[in-house]
C-alpha positions as CSV (number, residue, x, y, z in Angstrom):
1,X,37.1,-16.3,-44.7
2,X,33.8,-16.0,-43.8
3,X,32.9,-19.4,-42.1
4,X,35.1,-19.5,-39.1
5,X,37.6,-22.2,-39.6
6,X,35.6,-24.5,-41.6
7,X,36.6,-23.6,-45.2
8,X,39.3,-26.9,-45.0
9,X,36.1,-29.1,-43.9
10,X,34.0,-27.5,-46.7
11,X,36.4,-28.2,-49.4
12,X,37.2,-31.8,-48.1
13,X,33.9,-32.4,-48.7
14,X,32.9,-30.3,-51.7
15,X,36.5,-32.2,-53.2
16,X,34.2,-35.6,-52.3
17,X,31.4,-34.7,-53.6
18,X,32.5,-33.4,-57.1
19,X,34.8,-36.7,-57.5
20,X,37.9,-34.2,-57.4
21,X,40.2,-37.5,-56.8
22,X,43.5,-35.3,-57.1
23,X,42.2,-33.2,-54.6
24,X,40.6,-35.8,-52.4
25,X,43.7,-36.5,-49.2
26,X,41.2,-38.7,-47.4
27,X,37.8,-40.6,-47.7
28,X,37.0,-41.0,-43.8
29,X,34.1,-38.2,-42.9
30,X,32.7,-37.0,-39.6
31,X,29.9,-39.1,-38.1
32,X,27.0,-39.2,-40.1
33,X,24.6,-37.7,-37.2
34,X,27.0,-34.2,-36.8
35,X,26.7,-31.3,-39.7
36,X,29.5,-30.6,-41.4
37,X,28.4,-26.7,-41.1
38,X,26.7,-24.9,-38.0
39,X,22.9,-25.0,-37.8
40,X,23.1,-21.3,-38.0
41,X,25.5,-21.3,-41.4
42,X,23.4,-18.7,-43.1
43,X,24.5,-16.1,-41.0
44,X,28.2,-16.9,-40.7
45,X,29.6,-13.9,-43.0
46,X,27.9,-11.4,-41.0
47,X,29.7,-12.6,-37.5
48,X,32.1,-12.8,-39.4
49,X,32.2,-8.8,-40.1
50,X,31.3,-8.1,-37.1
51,X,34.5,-10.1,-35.6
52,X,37.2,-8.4,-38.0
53,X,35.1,-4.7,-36.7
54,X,35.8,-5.9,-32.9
55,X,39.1,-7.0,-33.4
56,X,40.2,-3.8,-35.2
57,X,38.5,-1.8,-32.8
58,X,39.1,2.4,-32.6
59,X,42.1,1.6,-36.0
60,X,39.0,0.6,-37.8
61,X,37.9,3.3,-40.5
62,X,34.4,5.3,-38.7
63,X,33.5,4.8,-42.2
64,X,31.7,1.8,-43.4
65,X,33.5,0.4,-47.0
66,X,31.8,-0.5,-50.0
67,X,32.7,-4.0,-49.6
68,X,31.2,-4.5,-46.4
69,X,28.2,-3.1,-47.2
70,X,27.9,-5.2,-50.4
71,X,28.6,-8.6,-48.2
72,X,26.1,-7.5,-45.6
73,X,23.6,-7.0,-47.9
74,X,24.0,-10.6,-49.6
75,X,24.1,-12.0,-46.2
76,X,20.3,-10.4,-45.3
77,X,19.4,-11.0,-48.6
78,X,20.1,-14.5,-48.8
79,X,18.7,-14.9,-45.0
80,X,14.9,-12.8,-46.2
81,X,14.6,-15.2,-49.1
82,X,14.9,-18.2,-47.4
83,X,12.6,-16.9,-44.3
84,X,10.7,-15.9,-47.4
85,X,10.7,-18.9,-50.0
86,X,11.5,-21.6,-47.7
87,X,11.2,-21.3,-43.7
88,X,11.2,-25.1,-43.2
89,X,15.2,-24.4,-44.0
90,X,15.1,-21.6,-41.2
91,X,12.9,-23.5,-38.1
92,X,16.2,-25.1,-37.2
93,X,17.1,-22.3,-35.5
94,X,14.9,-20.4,-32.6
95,X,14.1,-17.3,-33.0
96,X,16.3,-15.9,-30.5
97,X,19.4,-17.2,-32.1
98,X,17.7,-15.6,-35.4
99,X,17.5,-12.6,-33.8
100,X,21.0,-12.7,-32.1
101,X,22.9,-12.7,-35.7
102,X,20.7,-10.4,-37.5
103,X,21.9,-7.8,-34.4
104,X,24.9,-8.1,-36.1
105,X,24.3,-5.9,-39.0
106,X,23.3,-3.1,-35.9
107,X,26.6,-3.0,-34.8
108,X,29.8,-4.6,-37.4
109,X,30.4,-1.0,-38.1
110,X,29.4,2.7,-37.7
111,X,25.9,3.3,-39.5
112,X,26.2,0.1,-41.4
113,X,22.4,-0.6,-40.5
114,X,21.8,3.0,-41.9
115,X,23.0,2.0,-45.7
116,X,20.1,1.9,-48.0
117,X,19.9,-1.8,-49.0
118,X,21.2,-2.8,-45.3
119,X,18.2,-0.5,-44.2
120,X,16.1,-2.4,-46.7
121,X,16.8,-5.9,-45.8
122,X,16.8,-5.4,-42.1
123,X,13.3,-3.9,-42.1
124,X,11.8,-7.0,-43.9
125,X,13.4,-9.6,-41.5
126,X,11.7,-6.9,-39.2
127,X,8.6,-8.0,-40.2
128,X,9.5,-11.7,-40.4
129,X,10.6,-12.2,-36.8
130,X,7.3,-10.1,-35.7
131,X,4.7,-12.4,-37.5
132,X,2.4,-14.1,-35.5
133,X,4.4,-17.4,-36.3
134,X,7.6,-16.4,-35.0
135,X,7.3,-13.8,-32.3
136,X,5.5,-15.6,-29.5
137,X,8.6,-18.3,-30.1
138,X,11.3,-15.7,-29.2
139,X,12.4,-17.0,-25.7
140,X,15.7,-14.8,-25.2
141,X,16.4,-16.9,-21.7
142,X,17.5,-19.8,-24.0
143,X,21.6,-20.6,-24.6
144,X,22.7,-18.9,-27.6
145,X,25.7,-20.6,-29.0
146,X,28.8,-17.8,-29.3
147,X,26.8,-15.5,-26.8
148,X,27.7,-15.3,-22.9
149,X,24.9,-13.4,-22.2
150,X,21.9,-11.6,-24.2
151,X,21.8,-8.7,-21.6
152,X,25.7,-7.9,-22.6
153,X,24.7,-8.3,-26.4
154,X,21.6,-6.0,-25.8
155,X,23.8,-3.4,-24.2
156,X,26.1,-3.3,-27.1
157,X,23.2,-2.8,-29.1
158,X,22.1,0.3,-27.4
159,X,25.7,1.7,-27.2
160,X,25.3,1.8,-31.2
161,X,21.5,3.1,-30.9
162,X,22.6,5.7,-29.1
163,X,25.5,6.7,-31.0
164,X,24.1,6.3,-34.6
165,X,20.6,5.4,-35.0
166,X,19.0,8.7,-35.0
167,X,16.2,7.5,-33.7
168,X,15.6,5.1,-37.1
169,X,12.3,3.4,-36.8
170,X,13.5,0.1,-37.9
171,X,16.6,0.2,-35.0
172,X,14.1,1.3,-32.9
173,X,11.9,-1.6,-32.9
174,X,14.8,-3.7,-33.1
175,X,15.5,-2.7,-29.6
176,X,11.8,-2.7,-28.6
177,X,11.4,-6.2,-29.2
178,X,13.7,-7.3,-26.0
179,X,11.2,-5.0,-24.4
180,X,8.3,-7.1,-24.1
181,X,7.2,-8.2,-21.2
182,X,7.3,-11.8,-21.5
183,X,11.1,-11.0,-21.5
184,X,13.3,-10.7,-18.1
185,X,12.6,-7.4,-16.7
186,X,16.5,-7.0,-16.5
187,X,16.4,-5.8,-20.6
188,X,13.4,-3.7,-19.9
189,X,15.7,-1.7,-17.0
190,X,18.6,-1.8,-18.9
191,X,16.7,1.1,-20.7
192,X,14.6,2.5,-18.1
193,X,17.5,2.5,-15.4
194,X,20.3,2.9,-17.0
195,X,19.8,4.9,-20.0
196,X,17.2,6.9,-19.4
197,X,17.8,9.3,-22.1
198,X,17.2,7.1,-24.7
199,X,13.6,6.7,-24.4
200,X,12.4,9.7,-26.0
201,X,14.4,8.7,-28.8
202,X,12.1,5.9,-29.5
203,X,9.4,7.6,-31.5
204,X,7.7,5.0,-33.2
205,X,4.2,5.9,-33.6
206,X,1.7,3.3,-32.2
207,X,0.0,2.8,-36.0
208,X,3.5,1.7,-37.1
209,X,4.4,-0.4,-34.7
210,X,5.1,-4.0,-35.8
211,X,5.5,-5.6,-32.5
212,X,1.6,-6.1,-30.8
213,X,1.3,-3.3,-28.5
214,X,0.0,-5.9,-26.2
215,X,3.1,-7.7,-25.4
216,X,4.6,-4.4,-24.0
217,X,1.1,-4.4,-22.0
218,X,0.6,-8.2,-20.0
219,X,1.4,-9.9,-18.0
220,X,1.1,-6.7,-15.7
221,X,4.6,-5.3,-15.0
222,X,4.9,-7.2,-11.0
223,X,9.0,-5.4,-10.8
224,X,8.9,-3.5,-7.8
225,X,12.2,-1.0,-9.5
226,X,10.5,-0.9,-13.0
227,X,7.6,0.6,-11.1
228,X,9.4,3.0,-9.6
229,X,11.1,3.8,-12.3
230,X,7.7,4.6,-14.9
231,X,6.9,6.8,-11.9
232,X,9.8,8.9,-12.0
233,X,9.7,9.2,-16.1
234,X,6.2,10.5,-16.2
235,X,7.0,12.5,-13.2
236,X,10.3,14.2,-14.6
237,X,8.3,14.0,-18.5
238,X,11.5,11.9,-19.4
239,X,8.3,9.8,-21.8
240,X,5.8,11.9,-23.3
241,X,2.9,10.8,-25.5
242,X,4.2,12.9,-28.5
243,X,8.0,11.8,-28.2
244,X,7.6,8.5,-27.1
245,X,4.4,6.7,-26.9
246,X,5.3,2.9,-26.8
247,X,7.0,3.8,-23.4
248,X,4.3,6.7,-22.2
249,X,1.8,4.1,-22.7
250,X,4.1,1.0,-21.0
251,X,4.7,3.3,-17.8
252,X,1.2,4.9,-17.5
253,X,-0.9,1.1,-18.0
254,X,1.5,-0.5,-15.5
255,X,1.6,2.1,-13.1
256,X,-2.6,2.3,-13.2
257,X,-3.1,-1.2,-12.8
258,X,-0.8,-1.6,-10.1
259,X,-2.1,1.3,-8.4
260,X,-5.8,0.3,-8.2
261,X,-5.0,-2.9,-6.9
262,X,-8.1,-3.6,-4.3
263,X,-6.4,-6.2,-2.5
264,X,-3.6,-7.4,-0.2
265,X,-1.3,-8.8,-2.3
266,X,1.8,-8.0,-0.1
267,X,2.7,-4.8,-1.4
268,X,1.2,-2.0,0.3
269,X,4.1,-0.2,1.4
270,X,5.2,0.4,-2.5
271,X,1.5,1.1,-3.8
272,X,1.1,3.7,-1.3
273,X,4.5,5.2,-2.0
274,X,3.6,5.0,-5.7
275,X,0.5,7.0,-5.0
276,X,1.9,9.6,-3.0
277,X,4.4,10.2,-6.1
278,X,1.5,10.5,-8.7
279,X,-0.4,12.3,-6.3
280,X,2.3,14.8,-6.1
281,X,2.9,15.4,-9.3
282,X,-0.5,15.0,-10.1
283,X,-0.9,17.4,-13.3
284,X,2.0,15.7,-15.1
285,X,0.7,12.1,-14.8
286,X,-3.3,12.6,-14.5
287,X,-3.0,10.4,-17.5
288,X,-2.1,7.3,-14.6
289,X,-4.9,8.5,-12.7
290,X,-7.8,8.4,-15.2
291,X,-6.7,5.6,-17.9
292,X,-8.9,3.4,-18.5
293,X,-7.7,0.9,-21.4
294,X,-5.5,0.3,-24.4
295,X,-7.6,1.5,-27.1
296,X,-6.2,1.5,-30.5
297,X,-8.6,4.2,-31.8
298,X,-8.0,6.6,-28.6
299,X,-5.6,9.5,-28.8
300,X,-2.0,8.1,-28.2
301,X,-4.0,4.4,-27.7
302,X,-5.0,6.1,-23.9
303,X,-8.8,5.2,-24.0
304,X,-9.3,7.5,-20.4
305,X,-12.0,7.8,-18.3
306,X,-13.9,11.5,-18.2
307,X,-15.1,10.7,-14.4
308,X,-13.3,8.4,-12.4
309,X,-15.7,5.3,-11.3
310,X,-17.0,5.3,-7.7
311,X,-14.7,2.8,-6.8
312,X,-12.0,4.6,-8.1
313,X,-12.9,7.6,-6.5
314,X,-12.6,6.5,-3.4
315,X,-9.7,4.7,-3.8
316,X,-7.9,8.5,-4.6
317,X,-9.7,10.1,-2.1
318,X,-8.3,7.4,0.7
319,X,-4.8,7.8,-0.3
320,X,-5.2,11.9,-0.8
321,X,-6.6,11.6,2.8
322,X,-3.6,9.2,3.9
323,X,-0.8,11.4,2.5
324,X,-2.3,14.4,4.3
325,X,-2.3,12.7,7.7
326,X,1.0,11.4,7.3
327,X,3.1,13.8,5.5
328,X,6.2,12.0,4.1
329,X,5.8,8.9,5.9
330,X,5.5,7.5,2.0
């Protein structure tokens, strides 16, 4: 049941291979150069879970059986041994497809991910797909066989966040890896824009995260709405340093760097409107105003300046001056 219309092709062939002659209704096989199975094989039993939970829809039971559980655990169990014990098996498949089954287990049933050995298994394939080896290979712009689009899968994701992860660490970072910035900024809104709520729910302290804090940092956020939108969250205290501080740290570095840009680069109009926000609200976001630096050792990673440089200083000074001669033009 669990391999999607190939159990016939799988027995054909076990039947060959086992010299089961009474069994055995033909000898011709598939060209040699196709696989009998999927590349992705491994995780067939947990789409397949997940496809019974989305065909039954609202008749399915909220909660979760025994059985499933017990499946899904064999499933992420079998998959963390052979990331484990023999990864050469696993390179077949990118990262992103990896990472597009294992999402599976987040949402094939109300607070399945929750269950203690789903829990356990999921936060070790956590740390797989986060090594040094595998993250900088995610490219979530690639085809993903089964998948229309990764944005649609991601939003079904954060429907089940939102409805039953409690703010779990491991969910969490689950849904911060789309988040990086080497990743279309359409993901990053999809939080930011649409469900703006949700970031104060991910708590995950800086020290644990497993993702480098870096790739939420460069390349320096260039998204004209994003902008806008870290603005308004720091503004309105939507992220704080103590509730959220991947995303209080994500909104205040892009927001500095943009705003100190010395040069033309062709976007004047928004850096000045930008400024004249901050400056506004200038108590709530000094942290924008004065950081310096990712620092790991610094209070909520903020390494911040105790006087603003010269340069800097004038730079604040000119747009105070500007907002005060042109009241609301910005």
């Amino acid at each position: 049941m669990s391999f999607s219309g190939m159990e016939k092709a799988v027995q054909s062939s076990r039947n060959i291979y086992l010299g089961n002659s009474a069994d055995i209704l033909s000898l011709l096989v598939r060209n040699p150069e196709e696989s009998l199975m999927p590349k992705d094989w491994v995780f067939m039993p947990l789409i397949h879970v997940y496809n019974n939970m989305a065909h039954m829809g609202a008749k399915v039971d909220k909660n979760v059986s025994p059985q499933t559980v017990a499946r899904v655990t064999s499933v992420l169990k079998w998959i963390y041994a052979l990331e484990i014990w023999r990864p050469a098996e696993m390179d077949s498949m990118s990262v992103s497809l990896r990472l597009s089954r294992i999402y599976c287990a987040f949402i094939a049933g109300s607070d399945l991910s929750l269950e203690k050995p789903v829990h356990h298994y999921l936060a070790g394939l956590l740390r797989v797909l986060t090594s040094h080896k595998l993250i900088h290979k995610m490219d979530l712009e690639e085809k993903i066989p089964g998948i229309t689009s990764f944005y649609d899968l991601f939003q079904e994701v954060l429907d089940h966040y939102e409805a039953e992860s409690f703010g779990d660490p491991v969910f969490a970072q689950y849904v911060l890896l789309p988040l990086q910035q080497k990743h279309s900024p359409l993901l990053r809104r999809g939080i930011w824009e649409e469900r703006r709520k949700m970031l104060r729910t991910l708590r995950v302290p800086l020290e644990e995260l497993l993702i480098p804090v870096e790739n939420f940092l460069y390349p320096e956020e260039t998204d004209h709405r994003l902008l806008q939108l870290y603005s308004v969250a720091l503004a309105t205290k939507a992220v704080v340093p103590t509730g959220s501080p991947v995303m209080y740290l994500v909104a205040v570095h892009h927001l500095n760097r943009f705003l100190y840009v010395s040069h033309d680069d062709g976007n004047l109009a928004l850096r000045h409107n930008l400024w004249a926000q901050i400056l506004a609200h200038r108590d709530q976001v000094s942290d924008v105003i004065y950081y310096q630096q990712y620092n790991s050792d610094s209070k909520y990673g903020l390494q911040l300046y105790g006087q603003l440089p010269a340069s800097r200083q004038n730079m604040v000074d000119q747009q105070m001056n500007l907002n005060h001669a042109h009241p609301g033009k910005y």
